[in-house]
GUBA-232363 format. One record per residue: residue in one letter; x, y, z of N, C-alpha, C in turn. Coordinates in steps of 0.05 Angstrom, whole numbers, plus 32768, in hexadecimal, padded with zeros to 4 digits. Example, Ala and Ser with C-alpha at 12.3 -4.5 7.8 and 13.67 -1.06 7.14 Angstrom:
<pts>
("A", (8108, 7F8E, 809C), (80F6, 7FA6, 809C), (8108, 7FBE, 809C)),
("S", (8101, 7FD3, 808E), (8111, 7FEB, 808F), (8102, 8001, 809D)),
</pts>
This chain:
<pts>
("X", (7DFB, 8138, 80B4), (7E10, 8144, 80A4), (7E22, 812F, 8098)),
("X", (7E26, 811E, 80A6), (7E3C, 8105, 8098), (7E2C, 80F5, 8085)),
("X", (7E16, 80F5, 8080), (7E07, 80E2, 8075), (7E0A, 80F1, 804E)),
("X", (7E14, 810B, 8056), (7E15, 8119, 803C), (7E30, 811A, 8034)),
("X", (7E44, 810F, 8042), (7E5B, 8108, 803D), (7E5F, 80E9, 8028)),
("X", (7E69, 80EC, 800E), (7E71, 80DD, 7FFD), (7E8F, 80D8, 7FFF)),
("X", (7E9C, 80C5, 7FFF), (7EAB, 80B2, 7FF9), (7EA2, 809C, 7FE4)),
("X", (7EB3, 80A0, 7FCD), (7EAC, 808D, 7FBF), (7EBC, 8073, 7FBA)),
("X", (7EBE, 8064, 7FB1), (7ECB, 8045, 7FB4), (7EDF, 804B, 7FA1)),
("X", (7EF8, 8042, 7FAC), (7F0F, 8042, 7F9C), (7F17, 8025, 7F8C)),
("X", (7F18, 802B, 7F76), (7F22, 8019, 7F60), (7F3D, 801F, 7F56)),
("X", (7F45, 8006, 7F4D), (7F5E, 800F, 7F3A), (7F7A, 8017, 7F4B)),
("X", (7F6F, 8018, 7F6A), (7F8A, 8025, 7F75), (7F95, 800D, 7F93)),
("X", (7FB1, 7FFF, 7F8C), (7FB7, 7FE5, 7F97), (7FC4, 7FEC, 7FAD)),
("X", (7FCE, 7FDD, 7FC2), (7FE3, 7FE4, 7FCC), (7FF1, 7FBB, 7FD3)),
("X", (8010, 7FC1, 7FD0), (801B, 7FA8, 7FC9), (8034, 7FA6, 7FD7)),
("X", (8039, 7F8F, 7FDC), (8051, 7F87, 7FEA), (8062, 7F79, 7FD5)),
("X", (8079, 7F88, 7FCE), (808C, 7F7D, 7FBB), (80AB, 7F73, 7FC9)),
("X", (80AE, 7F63, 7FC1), (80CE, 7F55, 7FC4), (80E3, 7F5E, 7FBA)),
("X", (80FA, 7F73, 7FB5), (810B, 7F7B, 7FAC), (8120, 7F79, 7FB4)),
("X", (8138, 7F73, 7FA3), (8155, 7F77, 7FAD), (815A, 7F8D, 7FB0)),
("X", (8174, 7F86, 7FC9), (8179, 7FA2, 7FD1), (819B, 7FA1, 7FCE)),
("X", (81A3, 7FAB, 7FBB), (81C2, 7FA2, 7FAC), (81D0, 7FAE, 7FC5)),
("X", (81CA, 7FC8, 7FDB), (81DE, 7FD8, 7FEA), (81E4, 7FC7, 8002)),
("X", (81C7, 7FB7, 8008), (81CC, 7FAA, 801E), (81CD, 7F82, 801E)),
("X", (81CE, 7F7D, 8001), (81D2, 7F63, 7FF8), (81BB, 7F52, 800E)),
("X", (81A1, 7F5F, 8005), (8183, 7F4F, 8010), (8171, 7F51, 7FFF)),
("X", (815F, 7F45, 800A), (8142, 7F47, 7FF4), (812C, 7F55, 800B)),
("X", (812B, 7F6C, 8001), (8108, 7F6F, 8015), (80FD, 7F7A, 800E)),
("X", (80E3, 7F77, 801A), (80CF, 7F78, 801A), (80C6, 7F9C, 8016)),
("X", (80BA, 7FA8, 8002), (80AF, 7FC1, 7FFF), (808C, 7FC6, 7FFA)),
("X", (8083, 7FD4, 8008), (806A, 7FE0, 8006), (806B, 7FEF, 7FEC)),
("X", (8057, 7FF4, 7FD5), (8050, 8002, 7FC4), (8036, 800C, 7FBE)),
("X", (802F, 8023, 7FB8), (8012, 8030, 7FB5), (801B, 802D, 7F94)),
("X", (7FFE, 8020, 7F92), (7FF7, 801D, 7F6D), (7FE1, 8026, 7F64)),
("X", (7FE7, 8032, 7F49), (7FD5, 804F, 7F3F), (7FC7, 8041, 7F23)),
("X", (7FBD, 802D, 7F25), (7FB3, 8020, 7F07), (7F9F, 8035, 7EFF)),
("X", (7F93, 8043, 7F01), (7F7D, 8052, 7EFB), (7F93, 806A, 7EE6)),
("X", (7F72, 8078, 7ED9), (7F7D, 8082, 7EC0), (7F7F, 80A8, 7ECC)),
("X", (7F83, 80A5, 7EE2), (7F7B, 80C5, 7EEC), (7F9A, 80C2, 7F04)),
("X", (7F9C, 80DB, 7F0D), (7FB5, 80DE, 7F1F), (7FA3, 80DA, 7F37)),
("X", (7FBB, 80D2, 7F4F), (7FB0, 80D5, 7F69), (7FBD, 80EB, 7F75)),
("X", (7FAB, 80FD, 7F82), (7FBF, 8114, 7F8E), (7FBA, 811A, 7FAA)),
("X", (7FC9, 8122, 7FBA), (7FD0, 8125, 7FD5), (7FC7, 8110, 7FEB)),
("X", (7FDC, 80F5, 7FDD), (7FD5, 80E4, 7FE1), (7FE0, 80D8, 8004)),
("X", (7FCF, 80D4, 8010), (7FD9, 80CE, 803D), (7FD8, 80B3, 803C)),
("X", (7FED, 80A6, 8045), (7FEE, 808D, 8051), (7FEF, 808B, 8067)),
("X", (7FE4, 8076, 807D), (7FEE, 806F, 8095), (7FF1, 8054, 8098)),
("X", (8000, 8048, 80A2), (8003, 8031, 80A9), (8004, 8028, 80C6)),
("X", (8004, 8013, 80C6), (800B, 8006, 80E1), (8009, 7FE7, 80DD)),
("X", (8020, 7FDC, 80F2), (8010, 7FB8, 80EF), (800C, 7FB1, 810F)),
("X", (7FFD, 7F9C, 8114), (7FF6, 7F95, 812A), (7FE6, 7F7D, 8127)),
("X", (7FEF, 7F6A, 8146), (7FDC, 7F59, 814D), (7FD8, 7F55, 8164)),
("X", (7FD5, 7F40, 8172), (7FCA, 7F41, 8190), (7FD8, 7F56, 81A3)),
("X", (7FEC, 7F4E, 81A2), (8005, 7F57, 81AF), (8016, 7F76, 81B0)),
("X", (8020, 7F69, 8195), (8030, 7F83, 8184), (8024, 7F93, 8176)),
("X", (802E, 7FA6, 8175), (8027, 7FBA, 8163), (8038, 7FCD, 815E)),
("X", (803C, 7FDB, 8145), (8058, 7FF0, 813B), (8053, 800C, 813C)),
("X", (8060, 8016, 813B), (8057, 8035, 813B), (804C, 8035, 811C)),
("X", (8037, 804F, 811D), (802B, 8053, 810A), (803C, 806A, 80F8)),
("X", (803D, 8064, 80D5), (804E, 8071, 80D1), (803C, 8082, 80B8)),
("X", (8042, 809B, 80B8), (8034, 80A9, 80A3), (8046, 80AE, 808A)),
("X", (803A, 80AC, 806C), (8047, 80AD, 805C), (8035, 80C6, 804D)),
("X", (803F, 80DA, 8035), (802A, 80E4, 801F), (803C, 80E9, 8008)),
("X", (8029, 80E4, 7FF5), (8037, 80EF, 7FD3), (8028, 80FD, 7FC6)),
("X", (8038, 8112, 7FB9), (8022, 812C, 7FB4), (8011, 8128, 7F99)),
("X", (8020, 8116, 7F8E), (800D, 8109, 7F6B), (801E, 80F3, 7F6A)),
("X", (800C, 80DA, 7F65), (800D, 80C5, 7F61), (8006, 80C0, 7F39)),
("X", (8013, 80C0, 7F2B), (800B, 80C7, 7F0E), (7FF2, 80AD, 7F03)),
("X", (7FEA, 80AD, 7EF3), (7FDE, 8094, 7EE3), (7FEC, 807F, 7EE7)),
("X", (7FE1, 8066, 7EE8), (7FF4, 8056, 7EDE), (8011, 8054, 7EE4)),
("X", (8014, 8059, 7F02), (8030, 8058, 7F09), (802F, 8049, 7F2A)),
("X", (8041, 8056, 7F3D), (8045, 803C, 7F52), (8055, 8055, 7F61)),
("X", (8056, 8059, 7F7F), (806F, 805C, 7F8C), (8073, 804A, 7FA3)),
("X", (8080, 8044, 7FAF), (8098, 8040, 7FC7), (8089, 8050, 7FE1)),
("X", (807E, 803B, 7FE9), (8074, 8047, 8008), (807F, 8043, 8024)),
("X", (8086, 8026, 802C), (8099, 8022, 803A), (80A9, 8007, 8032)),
("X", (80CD, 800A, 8040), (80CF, 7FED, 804C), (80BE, 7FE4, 8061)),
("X", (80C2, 7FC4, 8062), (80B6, 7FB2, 8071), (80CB, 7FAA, 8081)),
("X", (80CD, 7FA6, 8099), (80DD, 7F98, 80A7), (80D6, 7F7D, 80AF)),
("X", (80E5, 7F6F, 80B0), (80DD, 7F4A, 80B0), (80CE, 7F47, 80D1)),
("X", (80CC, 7F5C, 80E0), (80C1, 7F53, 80F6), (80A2, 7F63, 80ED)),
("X", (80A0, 7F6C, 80E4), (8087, 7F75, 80E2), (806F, 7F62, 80CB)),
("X", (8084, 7F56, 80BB), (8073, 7F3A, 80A9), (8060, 7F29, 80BB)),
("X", (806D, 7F24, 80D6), (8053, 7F19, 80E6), (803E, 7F1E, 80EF)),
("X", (803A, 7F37, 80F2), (8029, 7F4E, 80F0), (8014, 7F56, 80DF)),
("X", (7FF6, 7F57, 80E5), (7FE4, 7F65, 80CF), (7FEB, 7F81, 80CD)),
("X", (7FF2, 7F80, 80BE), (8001, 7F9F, 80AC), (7FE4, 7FAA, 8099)),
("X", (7FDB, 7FCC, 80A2), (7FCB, 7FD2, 809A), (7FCF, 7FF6, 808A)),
("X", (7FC7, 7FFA, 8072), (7FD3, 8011, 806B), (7FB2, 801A, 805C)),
("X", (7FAD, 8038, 806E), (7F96, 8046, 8073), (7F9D, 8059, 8056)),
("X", (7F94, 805D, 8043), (7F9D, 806D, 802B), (7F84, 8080, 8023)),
("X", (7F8F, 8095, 8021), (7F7E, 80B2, 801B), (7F7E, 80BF, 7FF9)),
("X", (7F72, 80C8, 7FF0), (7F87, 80D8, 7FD2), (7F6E, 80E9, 7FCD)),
("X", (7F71, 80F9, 7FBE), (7F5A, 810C, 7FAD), (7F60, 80FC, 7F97)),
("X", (7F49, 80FE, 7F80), (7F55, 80F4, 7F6F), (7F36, 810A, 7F55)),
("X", (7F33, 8109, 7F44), (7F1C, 8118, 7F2F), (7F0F, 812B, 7F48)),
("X", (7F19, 8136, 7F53), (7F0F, 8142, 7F5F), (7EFD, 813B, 7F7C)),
("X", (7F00, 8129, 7F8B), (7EF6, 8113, 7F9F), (7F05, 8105, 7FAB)),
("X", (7EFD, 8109, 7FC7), (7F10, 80F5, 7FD4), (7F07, 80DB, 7FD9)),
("X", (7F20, 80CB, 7FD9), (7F18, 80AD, 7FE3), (7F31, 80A8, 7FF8)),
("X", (7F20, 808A, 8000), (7F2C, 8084, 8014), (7F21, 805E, 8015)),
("X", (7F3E, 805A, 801D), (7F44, 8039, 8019), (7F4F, 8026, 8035)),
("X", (7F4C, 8018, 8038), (7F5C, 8006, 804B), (7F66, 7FF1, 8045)),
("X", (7F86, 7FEF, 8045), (7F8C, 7FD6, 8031), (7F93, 7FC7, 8047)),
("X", (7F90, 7FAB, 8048), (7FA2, 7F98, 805F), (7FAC, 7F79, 8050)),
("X", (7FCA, 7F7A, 8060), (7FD7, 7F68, 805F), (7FD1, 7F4F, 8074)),
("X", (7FC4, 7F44, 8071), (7FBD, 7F2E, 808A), (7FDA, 7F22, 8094)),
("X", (7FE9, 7F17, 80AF), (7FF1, 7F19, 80BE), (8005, 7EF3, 80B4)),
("X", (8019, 7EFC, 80B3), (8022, 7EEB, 809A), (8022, 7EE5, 8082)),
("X", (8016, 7EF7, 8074), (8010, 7EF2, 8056), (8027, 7EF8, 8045)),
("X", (802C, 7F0B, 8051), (8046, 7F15, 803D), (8061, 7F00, 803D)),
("X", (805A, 7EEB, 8028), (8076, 7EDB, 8028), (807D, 7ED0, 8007)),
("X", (8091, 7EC6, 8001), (8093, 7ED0, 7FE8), (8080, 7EB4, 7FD3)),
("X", (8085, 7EAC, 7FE4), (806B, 7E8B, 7FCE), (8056, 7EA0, 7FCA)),
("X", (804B, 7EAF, 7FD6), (802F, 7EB4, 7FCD), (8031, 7ED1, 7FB9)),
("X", (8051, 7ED5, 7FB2), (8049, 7EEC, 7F93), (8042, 7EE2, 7F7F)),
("X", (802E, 7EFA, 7F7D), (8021, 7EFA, 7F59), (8020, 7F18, 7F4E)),
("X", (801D, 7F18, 7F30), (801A, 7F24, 7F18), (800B, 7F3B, 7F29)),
("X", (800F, 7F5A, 7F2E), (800B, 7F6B, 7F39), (8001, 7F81, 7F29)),
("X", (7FEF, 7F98, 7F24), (7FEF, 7FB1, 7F0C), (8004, 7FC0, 7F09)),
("X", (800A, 7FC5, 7EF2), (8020, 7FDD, 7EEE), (8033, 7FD3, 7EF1)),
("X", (803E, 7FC7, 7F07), (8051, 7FC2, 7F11), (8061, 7FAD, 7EFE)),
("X", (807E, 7FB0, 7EF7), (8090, 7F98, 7EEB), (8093, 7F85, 7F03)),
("X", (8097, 7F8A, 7F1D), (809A, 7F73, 7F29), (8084, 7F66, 7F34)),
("X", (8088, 7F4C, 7F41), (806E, 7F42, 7F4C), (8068, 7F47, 7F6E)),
("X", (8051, 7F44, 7F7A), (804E, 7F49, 7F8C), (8034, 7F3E, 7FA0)),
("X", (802D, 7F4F, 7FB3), (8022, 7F3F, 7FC6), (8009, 7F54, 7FCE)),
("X", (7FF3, 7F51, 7FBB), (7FE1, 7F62, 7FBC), (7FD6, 7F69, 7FDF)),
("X", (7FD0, 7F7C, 7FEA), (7FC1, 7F82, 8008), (7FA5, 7F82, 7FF7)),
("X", (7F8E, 7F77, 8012), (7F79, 7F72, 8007), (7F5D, 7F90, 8011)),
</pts>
């Protein structure tokens, strides 16, 4: 019965670690973003996260957005600076033309630091693609 189960490969859809000021609390950090480059909506879209390595590990946190539009971006989590040491991993679900997919993005365990932003989709700012 699972062998008749399709998942198909997701394109077009990022997930990124961006650097932002934060004018209320006079910092810069670090934000998670789900990116929607594709020309179709994403809808009832589940995130989970978690980071971990030998040692540590965070609680797992669930996120969902009910339409993700074309060509747009939301705000999934802050990052806390203790968790940058951490392989940070975000499990992403969505329907999308009618089909579901399913993705696993990861931040390898230090990566997120600011030498290594670049030119990101959609997005005006730059960032720190998960692979």
């Amino acid at each position: 019965m699972q062998k008749d189960i399709s998942i198909p490969e997701v394109h077009n859809v990022h997930v990124a670690a961006v650097l932002e000021e934060n004018k209320d609390f006079r910092s810069r950090d670090w934000n998670v973003y789900l990116i929607n480059e594709g020309d179709f909506a994403l809808e009832t879209v589940l995130i989970v996260s978690k980071g971990y390595d030998g040692k540590d590990v965070t609680s797992t946190m669930r996120h969902s957005i009910k339409v993700l539009p074309a060509r747009s971006f939301a705000k999934v989590e802050f990052m806390q600076d203790e968790v940058l040491k951490l392989t940070n991993e975000f499990s992403v679900s969505f329907f999308a033309e009618g089909k579901m997919f399913h993705k696993n993005f990861l931040f390898e365990k230090k990566s997120i630091k600011e030498s290594r932003l670049e030119e990101i989709p959609v997005m005006p700012q730059k960032g720190i693609p998960a692979k």
